[in-house]
C-alpha distance (Angstrom), angle and dihedral (degrees) to the residues before:
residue distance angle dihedral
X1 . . .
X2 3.66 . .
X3 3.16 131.8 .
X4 3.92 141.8 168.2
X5 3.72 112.0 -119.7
X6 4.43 122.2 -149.9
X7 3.62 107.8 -142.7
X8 4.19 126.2 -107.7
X9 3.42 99.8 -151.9
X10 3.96 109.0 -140.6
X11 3.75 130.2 163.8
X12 3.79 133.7 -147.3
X13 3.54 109.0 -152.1
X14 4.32 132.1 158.5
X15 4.40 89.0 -24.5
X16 4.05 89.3 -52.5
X17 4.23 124.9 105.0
X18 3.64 103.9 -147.8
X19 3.90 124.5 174.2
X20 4.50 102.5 -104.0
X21 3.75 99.6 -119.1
X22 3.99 86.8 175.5
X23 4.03 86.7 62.9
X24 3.84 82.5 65.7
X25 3.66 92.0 73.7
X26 3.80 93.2 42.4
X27 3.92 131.4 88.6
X28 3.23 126.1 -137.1
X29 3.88 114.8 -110.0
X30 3.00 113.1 -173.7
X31 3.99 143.1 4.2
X32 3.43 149.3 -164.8
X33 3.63 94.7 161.9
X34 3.53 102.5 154.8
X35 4.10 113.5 113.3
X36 3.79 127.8 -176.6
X37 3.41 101.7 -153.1
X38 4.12 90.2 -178.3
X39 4.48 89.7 80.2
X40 3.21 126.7 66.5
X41 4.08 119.9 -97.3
X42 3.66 124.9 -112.6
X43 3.33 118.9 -99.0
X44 4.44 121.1 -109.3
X45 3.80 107.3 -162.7
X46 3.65 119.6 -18.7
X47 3.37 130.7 123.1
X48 3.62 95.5 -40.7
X49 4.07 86.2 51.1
X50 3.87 85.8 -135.5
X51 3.16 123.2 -164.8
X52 4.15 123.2 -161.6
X53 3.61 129.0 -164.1
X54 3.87 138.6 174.4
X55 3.46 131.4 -162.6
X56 3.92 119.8 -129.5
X57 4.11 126.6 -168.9
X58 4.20 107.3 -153.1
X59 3.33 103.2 -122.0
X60 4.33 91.0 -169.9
X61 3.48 134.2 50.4
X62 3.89 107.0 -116.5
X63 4.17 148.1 70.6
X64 3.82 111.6 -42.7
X65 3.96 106.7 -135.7
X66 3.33 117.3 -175.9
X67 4.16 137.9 -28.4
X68 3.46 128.0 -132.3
X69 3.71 123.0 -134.8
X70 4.31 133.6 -178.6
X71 3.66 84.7 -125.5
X72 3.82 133.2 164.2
X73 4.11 130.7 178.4
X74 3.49 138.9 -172.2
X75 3.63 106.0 -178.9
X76 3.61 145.1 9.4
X77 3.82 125.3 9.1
X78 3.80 130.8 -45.7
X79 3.65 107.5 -129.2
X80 4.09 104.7 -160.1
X81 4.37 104.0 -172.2
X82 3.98 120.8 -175.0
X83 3.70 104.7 -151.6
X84 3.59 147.8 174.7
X85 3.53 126.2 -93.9
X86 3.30 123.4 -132.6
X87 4.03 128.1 179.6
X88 4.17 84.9 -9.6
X89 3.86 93.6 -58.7
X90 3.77 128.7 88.6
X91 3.43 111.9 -81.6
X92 4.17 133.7 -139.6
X93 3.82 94.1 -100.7
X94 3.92 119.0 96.3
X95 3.97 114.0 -147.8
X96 3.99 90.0 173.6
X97 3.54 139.3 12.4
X98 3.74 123.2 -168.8
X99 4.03 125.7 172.2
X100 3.60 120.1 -156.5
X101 4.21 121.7 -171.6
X102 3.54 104.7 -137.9
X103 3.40 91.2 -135.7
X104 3.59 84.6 71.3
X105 3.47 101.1 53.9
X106 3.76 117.6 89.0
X107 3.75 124.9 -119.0
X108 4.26 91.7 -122.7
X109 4.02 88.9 149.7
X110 3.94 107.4 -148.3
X111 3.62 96.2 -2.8
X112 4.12 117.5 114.8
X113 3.84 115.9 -116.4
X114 3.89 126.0 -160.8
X115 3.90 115.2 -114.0
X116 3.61 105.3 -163.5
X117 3.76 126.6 -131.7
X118 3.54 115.3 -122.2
X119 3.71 120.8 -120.3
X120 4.12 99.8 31.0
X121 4.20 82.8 -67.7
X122 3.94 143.9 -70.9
X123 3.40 126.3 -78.2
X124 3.20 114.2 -112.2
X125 4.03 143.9 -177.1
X126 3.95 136.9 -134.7
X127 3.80 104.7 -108.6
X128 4.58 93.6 28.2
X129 3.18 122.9 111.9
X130 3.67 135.7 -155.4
X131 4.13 134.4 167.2
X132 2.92 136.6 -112.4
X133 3.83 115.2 -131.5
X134 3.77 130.3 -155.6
X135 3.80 127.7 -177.0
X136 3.90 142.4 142.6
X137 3.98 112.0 -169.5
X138 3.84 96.6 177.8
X139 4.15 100.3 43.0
X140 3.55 144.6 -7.5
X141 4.10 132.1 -68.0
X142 3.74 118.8 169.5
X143 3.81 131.2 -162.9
X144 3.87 132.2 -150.1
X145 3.89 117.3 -115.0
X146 3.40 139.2 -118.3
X147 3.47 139.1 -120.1
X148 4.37 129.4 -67.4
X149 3.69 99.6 -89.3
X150 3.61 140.3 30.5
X151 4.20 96.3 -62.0
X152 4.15 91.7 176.6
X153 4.01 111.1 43.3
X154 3.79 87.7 174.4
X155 3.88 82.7 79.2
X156 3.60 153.1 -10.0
X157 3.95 142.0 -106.4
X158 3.89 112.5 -126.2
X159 3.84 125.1 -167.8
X160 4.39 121.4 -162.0
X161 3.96 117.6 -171.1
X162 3.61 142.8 160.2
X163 2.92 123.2 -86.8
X164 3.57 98.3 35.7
X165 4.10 110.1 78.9
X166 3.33 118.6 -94.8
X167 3.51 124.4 -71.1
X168 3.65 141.6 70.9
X169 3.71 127.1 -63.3
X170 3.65 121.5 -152.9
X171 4.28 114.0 -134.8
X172 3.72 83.1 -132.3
X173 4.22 88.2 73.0
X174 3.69 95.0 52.6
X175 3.86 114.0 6.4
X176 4.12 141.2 62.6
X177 3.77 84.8 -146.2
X178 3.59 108.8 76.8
X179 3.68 105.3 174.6
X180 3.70 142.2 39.7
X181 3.81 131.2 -117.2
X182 3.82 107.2 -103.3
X183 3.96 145.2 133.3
X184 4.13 123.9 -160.2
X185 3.32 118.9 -150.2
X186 4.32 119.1 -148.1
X187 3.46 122.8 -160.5
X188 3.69 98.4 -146.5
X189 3.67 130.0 -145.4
């Protein structure tokens, strides 16, 4: 079953889960909001220590403040990354680096939650593009999938796992599901 899923807007900050009031004054960017909840996730972390990314073209001028993600975790800490993008895959350079104890994330099931950007956000441009990163070295996280088919053409989802060699692995080489759920949030100017 598919199904489309409306965002509830929660923030993990210093141990506490506060409602983001500063989200109120941001747009939404952009979206791939649609989750099928009737697959199995993909594994973050793990035994595989697998790493996820997806790749995400700013579709505003203005600071990028958090991203929401269906995301769920068992153990160890949630490591969300915004980086560059180089040649269409994520690149080596970090522009944000949050960590999340997954003990502190709630349990919402399919439901997005908002990962904030350190710092207040990055400033970004219409037409960039960055990644989103997603890793756990010390447990397990999982996220929900998206839809058959490649839902978000202005990027691409991107898996990396032992004991495949290094490097990132677009979906398109070994999955129907070519992008990951997620919504950016701009603050604009």
């Amino acid at each position: 079953m598919k199904r489309t899923i409306f965002m509830m807007l929660l923030v993990v900050v210093s141990g506490t889960i506060a409602p983001v009031a500063e989200a109120q004054t941001s747009v939404l960017d952009q979206v791939q909001a649609v989750i099928d909840s009737s697959v199995g996730g993909l594994a973050i972390g793990g035994l595989s220590d697998q790493r996820l990314a997806q790749t995400v073209t700013v579709g505003v001028d203005g600071q990028l403040v958090g991203v929401m993600l269906p995301i769920v975790c068992a153990s160890g800490r949630l490591i969300v990354e915004i980086r560059d993008v180089v040649g269409g895959e994520p690149g080596p350079n970090v522009l944000s680096r949050r960590r999340f104890p997954a003990h502190r994330i709630p349990d919402l099931g399919a439901t997005f939650q908002f990962f904030q950007v350190r710092g207040g956000g990055l400033r970004l441009m219409a037409g960039e593009q960055f990644a989103i990163v997603l890793d756990n070295p010390t447990g397990q996280c999982g996220i929900f999938r998206g839809p058959v088919g490649d839902s978000y053409t202005a990027g691409e989802g991107f898996f990396e796992a032992l004991p495949n060699p290094p490097g990132w692995v677009p979906f398109s080489e070994t999955e129907t599901r070519l992008d990951l759920p997620f919504m950016t949030m701009v603050r604009v100017p």
